[in-house]
N, CA, C and O atoms as a GROMACS GRO file, in nm:
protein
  148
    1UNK      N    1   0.064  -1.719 -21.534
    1UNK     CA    2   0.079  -1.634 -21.416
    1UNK      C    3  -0.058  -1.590 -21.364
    1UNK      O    4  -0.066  -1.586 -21.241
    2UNK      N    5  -0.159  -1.559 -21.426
    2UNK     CA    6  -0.284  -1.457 -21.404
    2UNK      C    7  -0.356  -1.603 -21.378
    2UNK      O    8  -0.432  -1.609 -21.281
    3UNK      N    9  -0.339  -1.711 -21.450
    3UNK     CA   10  -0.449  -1.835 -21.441
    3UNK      C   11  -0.339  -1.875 -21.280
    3UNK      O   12  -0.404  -1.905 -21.179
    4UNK      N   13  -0.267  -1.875 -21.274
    4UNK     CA   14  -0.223  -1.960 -21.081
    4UNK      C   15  -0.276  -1.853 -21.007
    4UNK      O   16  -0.350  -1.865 -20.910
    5UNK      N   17  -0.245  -1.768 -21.047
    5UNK     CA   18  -0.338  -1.653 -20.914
    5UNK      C   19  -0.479  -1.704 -20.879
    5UNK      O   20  -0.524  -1.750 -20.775
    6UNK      N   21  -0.538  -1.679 -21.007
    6UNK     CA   22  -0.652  -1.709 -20.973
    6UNK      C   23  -0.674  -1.856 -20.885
    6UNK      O   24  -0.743  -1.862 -20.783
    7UNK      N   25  -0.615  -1.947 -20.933
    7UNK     CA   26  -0.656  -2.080 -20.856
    7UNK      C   27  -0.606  -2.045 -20.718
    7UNK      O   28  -0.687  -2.065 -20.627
    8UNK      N   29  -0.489  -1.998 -20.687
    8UNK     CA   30  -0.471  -1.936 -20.580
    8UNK      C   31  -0.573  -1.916 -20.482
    8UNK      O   32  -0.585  -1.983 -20.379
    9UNK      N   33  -0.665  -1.793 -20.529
    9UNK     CA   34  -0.734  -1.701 -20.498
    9UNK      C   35  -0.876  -1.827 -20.457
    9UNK      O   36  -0.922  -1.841 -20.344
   10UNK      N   37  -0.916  -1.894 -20.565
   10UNK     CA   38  -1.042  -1.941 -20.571
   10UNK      C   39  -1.010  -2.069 -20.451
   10UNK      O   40  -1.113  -2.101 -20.392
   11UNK      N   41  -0.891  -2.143 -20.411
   11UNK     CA   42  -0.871  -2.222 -20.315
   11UNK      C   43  -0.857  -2.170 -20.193
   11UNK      O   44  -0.841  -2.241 -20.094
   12UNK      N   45  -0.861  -2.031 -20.189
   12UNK     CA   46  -0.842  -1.993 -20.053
   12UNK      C   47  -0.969  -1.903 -20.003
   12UNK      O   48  -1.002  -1.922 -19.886
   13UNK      N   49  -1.042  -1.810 -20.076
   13UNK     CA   50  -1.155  -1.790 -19.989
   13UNK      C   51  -1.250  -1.762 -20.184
   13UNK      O   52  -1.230  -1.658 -20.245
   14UNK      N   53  -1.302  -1.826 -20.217
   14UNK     CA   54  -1.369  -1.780 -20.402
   14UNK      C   55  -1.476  -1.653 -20.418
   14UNK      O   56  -1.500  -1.578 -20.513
   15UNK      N   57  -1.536  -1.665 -20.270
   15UNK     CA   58  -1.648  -1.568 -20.266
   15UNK      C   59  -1.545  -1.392 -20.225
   15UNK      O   60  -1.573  -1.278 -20.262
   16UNK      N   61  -1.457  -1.430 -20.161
   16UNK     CA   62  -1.334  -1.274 -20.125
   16UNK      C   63  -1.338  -1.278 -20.325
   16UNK      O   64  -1.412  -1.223 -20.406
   17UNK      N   65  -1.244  -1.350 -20.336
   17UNK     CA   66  -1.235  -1.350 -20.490
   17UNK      C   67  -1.304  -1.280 -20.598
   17UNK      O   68  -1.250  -1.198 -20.673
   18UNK      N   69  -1.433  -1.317 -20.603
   18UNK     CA   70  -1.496  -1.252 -20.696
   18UNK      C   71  -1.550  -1.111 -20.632
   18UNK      O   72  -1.606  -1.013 -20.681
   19UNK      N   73  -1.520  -1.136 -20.535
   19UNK     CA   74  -1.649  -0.981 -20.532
   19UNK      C   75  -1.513  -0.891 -20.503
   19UNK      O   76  -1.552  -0.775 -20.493
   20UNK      N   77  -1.352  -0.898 -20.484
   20UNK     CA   78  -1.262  -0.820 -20.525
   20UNK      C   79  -1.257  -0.770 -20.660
   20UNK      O   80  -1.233  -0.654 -20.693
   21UNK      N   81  -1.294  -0.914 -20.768
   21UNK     CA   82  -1.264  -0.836 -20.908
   21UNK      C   83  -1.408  -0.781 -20.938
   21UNK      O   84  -1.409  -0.726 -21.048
   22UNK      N   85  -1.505  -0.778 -20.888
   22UNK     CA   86  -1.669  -0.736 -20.954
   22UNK      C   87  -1.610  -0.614 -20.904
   22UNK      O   88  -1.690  -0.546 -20.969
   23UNK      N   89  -1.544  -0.532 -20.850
   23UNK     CA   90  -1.461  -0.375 -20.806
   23UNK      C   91  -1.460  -0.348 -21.000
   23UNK      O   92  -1.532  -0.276 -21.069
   24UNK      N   93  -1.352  -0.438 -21.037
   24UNK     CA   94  -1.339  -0.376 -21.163
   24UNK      C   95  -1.347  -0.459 -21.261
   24UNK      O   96  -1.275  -0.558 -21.273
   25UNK      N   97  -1.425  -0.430 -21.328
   25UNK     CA   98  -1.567  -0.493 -21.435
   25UNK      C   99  -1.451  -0.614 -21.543
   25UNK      O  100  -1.460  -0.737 -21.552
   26UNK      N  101  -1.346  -0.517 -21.611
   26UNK     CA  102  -1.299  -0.586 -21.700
   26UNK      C  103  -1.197  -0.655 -21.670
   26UNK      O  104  -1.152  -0.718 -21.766
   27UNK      N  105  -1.120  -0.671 -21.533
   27UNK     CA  106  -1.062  -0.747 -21.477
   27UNK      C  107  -1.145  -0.880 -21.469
   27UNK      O  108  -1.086  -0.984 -21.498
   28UNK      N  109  -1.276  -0.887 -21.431
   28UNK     CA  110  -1.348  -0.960 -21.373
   28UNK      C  111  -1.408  -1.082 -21.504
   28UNK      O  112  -1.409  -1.204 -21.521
   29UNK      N  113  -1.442  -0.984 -21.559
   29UNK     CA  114  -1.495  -1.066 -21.719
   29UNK      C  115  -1.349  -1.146 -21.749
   29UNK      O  116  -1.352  -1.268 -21.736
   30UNK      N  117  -1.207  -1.077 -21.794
   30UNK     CA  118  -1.093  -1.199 -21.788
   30UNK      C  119  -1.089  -1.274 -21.727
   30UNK      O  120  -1.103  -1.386 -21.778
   31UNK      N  121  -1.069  -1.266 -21.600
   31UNK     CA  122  -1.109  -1.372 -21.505
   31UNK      C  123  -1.204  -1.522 -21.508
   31UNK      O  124  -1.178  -1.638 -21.479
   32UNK      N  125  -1.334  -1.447 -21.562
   32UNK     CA  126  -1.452  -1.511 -21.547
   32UNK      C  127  -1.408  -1.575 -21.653
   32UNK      O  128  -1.352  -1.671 -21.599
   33UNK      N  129  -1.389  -1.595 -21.820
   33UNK     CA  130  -1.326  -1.616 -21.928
   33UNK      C  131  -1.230  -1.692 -21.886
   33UNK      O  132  -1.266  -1.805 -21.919
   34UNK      N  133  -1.114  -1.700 -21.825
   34UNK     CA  134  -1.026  -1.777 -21.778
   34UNK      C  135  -1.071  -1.934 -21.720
   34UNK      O  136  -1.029  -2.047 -21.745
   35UNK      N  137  -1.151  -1.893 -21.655
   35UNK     CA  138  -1.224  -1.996 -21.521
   35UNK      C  139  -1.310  -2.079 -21.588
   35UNK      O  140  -1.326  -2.201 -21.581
   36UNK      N  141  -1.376  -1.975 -21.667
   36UNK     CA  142  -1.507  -2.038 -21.772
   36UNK      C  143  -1.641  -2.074 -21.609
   36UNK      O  144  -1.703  -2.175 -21.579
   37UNK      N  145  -1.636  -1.953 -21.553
   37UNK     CA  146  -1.792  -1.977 -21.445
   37UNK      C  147  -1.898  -1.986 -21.541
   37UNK      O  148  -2.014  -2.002 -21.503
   0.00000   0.00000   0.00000
């Protein structure tokens, strides 16, 4: 569920994307962990 969002998210605008979760730090690190940036 949290990994399709994200692809979601990263196919439709990646730069909106990250700088929504850099808002909140430890959302962002899962994320980042997920993706493996």
């Amino acid at each position: 569920m949290f990994k399709e969002s994200s692809k979601k998210y990263l196919s439709a605008d990646r730069g909106k994307f990250l700088s929504r979760y850099r808002l909140n730090p430890i959302i962002f690190n899962k994320v980042k962990q997920n993706m493996k940036l």
